[in-house]
N, C-alpha and C positions, 0 to 999 in steps of 0.2 A: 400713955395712949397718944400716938398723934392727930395733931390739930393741924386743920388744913387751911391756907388764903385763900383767898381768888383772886386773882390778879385782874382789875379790872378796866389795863391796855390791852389786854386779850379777851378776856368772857366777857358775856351780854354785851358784846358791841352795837346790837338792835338795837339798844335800849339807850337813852336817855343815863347818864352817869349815876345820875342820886336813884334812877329805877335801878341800875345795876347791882346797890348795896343792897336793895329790899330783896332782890333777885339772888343775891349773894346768900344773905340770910335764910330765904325759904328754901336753898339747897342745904342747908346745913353746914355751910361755912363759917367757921370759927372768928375769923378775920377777911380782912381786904388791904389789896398794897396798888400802886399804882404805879405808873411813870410818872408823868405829871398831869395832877391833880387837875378837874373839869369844873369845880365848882368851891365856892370859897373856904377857906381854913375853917371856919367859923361854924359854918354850914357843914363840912365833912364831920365834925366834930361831933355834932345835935344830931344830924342823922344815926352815926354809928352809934351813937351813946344810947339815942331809943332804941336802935335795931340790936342793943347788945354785943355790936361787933368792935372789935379790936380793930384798929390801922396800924398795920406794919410800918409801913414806909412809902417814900416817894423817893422820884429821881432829883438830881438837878437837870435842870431843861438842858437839853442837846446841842443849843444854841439860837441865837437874838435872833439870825434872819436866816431863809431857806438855803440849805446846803451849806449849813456849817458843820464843824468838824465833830460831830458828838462830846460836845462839851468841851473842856479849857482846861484843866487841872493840868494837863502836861505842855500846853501849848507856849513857847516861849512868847515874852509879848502881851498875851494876853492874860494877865493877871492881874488886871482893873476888873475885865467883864469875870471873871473868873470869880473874883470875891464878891462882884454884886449877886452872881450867879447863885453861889454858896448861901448868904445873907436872906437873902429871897425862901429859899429851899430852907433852910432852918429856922426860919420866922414863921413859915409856914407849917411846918410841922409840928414846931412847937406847940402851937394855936391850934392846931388840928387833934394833937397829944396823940401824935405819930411816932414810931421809936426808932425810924431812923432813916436818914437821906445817905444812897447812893449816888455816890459821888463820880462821874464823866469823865474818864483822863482827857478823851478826846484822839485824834485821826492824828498821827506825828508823820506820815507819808511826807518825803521833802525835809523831814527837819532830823539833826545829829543827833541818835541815841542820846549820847550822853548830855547831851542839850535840855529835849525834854526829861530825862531823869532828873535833872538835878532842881529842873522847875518844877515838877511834876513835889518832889521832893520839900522844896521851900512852900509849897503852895499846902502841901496835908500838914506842913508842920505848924503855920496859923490856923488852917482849917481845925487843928484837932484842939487848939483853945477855944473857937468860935463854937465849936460843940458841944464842949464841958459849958460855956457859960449858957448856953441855950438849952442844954439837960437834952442832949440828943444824939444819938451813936452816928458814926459815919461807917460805910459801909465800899468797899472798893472791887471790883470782881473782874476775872481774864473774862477778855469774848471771844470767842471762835473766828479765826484768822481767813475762816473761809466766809461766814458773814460780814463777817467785819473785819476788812482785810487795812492792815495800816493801822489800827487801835492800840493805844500805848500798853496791854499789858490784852493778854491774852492765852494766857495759861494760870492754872489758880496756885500754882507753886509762887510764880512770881507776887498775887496777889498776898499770897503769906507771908513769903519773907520780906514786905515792905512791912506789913502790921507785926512783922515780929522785932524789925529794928525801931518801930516808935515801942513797941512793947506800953502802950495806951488803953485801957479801958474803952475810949470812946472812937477806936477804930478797930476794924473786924475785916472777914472776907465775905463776899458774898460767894456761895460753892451753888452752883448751878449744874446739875447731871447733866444736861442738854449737851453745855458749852466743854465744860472736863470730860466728857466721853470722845466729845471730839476731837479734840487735843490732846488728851493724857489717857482716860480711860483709869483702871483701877479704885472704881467711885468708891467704894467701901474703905479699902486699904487710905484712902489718902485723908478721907471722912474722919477716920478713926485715929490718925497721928494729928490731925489738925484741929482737933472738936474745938476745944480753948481759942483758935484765932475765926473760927466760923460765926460770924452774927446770923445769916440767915440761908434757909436752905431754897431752893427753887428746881421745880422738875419739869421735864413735858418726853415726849418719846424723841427719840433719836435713829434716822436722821429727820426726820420730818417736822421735827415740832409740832406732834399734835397729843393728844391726849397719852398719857405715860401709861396703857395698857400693849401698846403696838412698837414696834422696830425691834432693836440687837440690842437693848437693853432691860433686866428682867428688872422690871421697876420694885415688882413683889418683895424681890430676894434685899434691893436696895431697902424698901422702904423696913422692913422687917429686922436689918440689919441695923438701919439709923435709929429706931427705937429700944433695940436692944444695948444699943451704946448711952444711953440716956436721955436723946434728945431734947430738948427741955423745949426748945420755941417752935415758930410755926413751920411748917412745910407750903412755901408757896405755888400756885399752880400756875405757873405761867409761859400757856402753851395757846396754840391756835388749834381749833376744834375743830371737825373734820365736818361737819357739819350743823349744827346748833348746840351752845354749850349745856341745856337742858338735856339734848339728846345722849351728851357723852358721858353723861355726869356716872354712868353705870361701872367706870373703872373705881372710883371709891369706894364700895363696895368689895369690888370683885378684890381687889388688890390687899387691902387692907381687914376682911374676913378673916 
């Protein structure tokens, strides 16, 4: 049976962060994941543990000061802030007993493919020991070239075959329908050859990003299909609501009946 998150850089944004998880809970949310965290490791920890809920994960922050490059992991140069970056993010999660940080290539616009590849490259190759000794999965995903145009990796094939040459336990893809419909499409087919490299799933409809009942993709047939393959972890909901995330919450149901 799937288990669903709630992504709590998009729902109950009204709400006060630690209101969010309660919020989360009395929907019947299994779990909570975030970008980055609003309130302390310590604190996300005791909340979840009384409300019962799981924490997926967090991001690594986007970056130190306004209009940086979505994070460092690819950015030549920057691989001092990159591993405080990483440090931060996995200390926290730990402490949070989060299962895993999504890791930021970052904006390589201006800079040589093969440049950020190969730092991109040296940078997950500490990152994936700093993970094992912190008991914590990393997690790396394409973004959509049309949101995030210049982002080091933006198709989820790419994002596979980097986690298939460390072939790591403690690195994964993140597969997002949103972002793979828009660039590749075939969410099932690719779903299904890649389950072993997926750590975590994430939906919302397409093109809009907003709740996974509406656009050109039939989330039903998706979701019906990723359980029928085994899915074993959560389905994160990490979409923007079309108007209040209480209001929307009626595709769970619908989809999933």
């Amino acid at each position: 049976m799937l288990r669903f998150s709630a992504h709590l850089s998009f729902l109950y944004l009204e709400l006060p962060f630690a209101q969010r998880m309660e919020a989360a809970q009395s929907a019947g949310f299994a779990a909570i994941e975030c970008a980055v965290p609003e309130v302390p490791a310590t604190e996300m920890r005791a909340r979840a543990q009384d409300l019962g809920l799981t924490v997926v994960g967090i991001n690594t922050t986007p970056g130190e000061a306004e209009g940086e490059r979505i994070g460092y992991a690819a950015l030549p140069g920057r691989e001092q802030a990159f591993a405080r970056n990483l440090d931060a993010a996995l200390d926290y999660a730990a402490t949070a007993e989060a299962g895993h940080v999504h890791v930021l290539a970052g904006n390589i616009d201006g800079i040589a493919r093969p440049d950020a590849e190969a730092t991109f490259m040296r940078n997950m190759e500490s990152a994936i020991r700093s993970a094992e000794r912190a008991g914590v999965r990393l997690v790396i995903e394409g973004l959509n070239s049309r949101d995030r145009p210049g982002y080091f990796l933006s198709r989820s094939q790419e994002a596979f075959a980097i986690v298939e040459s460390f072939a790591s336990p403690w690195l994964k893809a993140m597969f997002d329908t949103y972002h793979v419909q828009i660039m590749e499409g075939d969410i099932l087919a690719r779903v299904s050859a890649n389950l072993s490299r997926i750590g975590h799933i994430q939906i919302s409809g397409v093109p809009g990003r907003s709740e996974p009942d509406c656009g050109e993709l039939n989330h039903r047939e998706v979701l019906i299909g990723i359980d029928r393959l085994g899915w074993a972890g959560f389905i994160g909901c990490e979409y923007k609501p079309r108007t209040t995330t209480a209001q929307g919450l009626g595709w769970m149901k619908a989809l999933v009946s």
